[in-house]
C-alpha positions as CSV (number, residue, x, y, z in Angstrom):
1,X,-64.9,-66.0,-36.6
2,X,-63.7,-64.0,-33.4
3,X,-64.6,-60.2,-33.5
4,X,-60.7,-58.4,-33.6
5,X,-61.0,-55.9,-30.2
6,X,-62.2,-52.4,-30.6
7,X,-59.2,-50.2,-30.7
8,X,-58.1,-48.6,-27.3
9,X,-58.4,-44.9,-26.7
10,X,-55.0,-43.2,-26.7
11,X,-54.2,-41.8,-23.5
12,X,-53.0,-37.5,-23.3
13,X,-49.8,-36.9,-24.1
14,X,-48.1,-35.5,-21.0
15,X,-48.0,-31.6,-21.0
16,X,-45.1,-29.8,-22.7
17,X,-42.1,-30.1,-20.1
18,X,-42.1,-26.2,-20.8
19,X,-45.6,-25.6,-19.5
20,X,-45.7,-23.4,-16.4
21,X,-47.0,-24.8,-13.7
22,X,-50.3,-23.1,-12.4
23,X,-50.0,-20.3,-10.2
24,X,-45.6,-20.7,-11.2
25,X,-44.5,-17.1,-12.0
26,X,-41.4,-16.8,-14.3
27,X,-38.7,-15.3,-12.7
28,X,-38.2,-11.7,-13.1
29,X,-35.0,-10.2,-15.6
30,X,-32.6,-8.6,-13.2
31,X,-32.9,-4.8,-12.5
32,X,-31.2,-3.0,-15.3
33,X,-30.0,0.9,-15.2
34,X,-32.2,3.3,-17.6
35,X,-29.7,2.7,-20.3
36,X,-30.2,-0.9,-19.6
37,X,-26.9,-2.1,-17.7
38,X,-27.1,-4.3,-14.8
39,X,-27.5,-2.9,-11.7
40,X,-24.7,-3.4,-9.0
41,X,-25.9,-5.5,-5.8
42,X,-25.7,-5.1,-2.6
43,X,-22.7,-7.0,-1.8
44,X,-20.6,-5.6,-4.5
45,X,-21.6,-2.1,-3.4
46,X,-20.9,-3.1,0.2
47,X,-17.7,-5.0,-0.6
48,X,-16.5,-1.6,-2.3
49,X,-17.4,0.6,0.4
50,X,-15.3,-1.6,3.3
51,X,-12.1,-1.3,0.9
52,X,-12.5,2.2,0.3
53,X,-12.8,3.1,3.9
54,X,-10.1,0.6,5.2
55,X,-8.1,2.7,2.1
56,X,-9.4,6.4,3.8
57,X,-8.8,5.0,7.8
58,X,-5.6,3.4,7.1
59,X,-4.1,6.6,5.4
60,X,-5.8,8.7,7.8
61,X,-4.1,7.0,11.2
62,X,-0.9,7.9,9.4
63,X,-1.3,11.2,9.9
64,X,-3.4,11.3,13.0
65,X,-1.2,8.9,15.4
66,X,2.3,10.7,14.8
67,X,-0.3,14.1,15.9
68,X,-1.6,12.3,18.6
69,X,2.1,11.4,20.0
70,X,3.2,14.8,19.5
71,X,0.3,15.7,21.7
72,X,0.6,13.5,24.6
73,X,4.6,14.3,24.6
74,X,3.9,18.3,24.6
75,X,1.0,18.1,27.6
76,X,1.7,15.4,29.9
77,X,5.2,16.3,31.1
78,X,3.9,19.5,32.8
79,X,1.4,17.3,34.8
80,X,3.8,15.3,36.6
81,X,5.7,18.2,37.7
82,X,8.0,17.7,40.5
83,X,8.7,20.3,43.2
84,X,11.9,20.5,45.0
85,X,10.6,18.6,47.9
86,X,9.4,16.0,46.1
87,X,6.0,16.8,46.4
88,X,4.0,15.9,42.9
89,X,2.4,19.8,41.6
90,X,-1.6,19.2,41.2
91,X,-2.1,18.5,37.5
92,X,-3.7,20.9,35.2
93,X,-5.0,18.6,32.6
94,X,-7.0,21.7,30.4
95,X,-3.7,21.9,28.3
96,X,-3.9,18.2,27.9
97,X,-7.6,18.8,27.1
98,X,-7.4,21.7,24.9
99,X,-4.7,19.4,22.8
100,X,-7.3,16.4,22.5
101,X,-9.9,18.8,21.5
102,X,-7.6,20.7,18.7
103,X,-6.4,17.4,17.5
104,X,-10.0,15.9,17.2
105,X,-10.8,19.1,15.4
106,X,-8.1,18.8,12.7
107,X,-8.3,14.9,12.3
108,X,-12.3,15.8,11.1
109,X,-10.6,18.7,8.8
110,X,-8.1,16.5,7.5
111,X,-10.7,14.2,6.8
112,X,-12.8,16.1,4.8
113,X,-10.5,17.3,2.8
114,X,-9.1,13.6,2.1
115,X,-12.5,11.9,1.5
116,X,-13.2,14.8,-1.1
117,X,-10.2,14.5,-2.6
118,X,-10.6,10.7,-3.3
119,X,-14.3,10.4,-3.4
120,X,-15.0,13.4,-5.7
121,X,-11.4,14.6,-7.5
122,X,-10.2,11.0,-8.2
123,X,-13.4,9.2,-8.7
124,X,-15.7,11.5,-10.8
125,X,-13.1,11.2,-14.1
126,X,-13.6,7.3,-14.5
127,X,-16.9,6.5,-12.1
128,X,-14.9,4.3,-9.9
129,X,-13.1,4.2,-6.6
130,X,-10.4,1.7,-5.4
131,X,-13.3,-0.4,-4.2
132,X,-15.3,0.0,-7.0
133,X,-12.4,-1.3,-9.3
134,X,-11.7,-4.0,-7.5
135,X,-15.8,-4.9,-7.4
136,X,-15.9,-3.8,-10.6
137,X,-18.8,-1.6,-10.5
138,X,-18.9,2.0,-11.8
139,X,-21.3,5.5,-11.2
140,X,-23.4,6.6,-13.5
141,X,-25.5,9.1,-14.2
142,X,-29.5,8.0,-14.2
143,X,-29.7,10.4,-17.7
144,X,-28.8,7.9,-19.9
145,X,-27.5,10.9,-22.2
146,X,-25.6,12.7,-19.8
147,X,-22.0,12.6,-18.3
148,X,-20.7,12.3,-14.9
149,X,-19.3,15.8,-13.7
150,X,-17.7,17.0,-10.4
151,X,-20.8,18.4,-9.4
152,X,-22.4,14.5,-9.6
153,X,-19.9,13.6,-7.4
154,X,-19.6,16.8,-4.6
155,X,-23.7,15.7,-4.5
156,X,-23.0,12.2,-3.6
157,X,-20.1,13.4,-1.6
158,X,-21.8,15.7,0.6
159,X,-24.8,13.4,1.9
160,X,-22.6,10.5,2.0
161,X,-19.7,12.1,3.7
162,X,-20.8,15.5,6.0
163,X,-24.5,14.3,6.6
164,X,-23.2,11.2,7.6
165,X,-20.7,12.4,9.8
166,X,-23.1,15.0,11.7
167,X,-25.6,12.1,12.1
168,X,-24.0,9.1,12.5
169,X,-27.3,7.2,12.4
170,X,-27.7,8.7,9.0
171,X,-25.1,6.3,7.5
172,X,-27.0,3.2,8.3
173,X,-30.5,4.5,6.5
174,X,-28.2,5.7,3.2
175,X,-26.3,2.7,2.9
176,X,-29.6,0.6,3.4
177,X,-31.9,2.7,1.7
178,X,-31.3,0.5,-1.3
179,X,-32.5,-2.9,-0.3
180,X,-35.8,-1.3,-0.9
181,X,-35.4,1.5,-3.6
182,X,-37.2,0.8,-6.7
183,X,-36.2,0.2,-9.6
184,X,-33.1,1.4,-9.3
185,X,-31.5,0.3,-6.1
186,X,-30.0,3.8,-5.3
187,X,-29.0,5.2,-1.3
188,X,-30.2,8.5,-0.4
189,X,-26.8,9.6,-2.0
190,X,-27.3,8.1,-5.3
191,X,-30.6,9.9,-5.7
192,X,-29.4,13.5,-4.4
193,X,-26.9,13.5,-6.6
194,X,-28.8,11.6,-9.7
195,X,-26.7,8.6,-10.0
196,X,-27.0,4.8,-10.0
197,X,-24.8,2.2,-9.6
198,X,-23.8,-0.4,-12.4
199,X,-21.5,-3.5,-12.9
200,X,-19.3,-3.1,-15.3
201,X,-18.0,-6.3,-17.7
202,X,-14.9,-8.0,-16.7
């Protein structure tokens, strides 16, 4: 009688298809404010800030090109003087200069006065600019428990604004800073003022 064949050994099951790989690392949870909603990203806070500054330029040419006009109309006339013998006068351009120096002046005054208006008067009551609406991303305070105030916003206003228009260079490093901020992705702006950045559900 023929011997039946000793029974095979079963083969390992194939690991779970769950089973990390070695040396895989699960991907982290996204960055999350400290009352725990999502952080805005760089794009979105980027994307805002180009439609809030076309927004602040556009209505700032309208007021500084009719002043320029008014400017060039007053001062160059009287440097293409004609005598009587039709000899052109030598042109005294310190008027001219004076104008362009006054005009530069007031276009910086005007906007000051315009950016505070519009990033601290109209954006410190809901959080969000024009650009931020649109991007829909809001400011809020890093104290989970507290409320955004005027004073929140004048902060972020002054180093964003007026340190950034006496050093130009300034801007770059604020609006960069958070690329590498940790954990909460603020600029230099967000964190003298105590703020952070959040999306906000559609």
């Amino acid at each position: 009688m023929t011997q039946p064949a000793p029974p095979q050994p079963t083969p390992p099951a194939p690991p779970p298809h769950w089973q990390p790989l070695v040396g895989h690392r699960p991907p982290l949870p996204p960055p999350v404010s400290p009352a725990g909603q999502p952080l805005a990203s760089f794009v979105d806070r980027l994307l805002a800030y180009l439609i809030d500054a076309g927004i602040a330029v556009a209505v700032l040419m309208v007021i500084a090109v009719p002043a320029m006009v008014v400017v060039f109309v007053a001062t160059l006339p009287d440097q293409l003087e004609v005598r009587p013998d039709g000899t052109v006068t030598d042109p005294d351009l310190w008027p001219f200069f004076l104008g362009i120096i006054l005009l530069d002046l007031g276009i910086i005054a005007v906007g000051a006065v315009l950016t505070y208006v519009y990033y601290v008067e109209m954006m410190f009551r809901s959080g969000q600019t024009v650009g931020k609406k649109v991007m829909k991303i809001k400011i809020v305070p890093l104290d989970p428990a507290a409320t955004l105030t005027r004073g929140h916003a004048v902060k972020r206003w002054l180093v964003f604004w007026v340190a950034g228009t006496v050093l130009p260079f300034f801007s770059y490093l604020d609006g960069l800073w958070q690329l590498w901020d940790k954990p909460y992705q603020q600029c230099l702006h967000d964190k003298f003022a105590e703020t952070v950045v959040v999306k906000v559900p559609a």
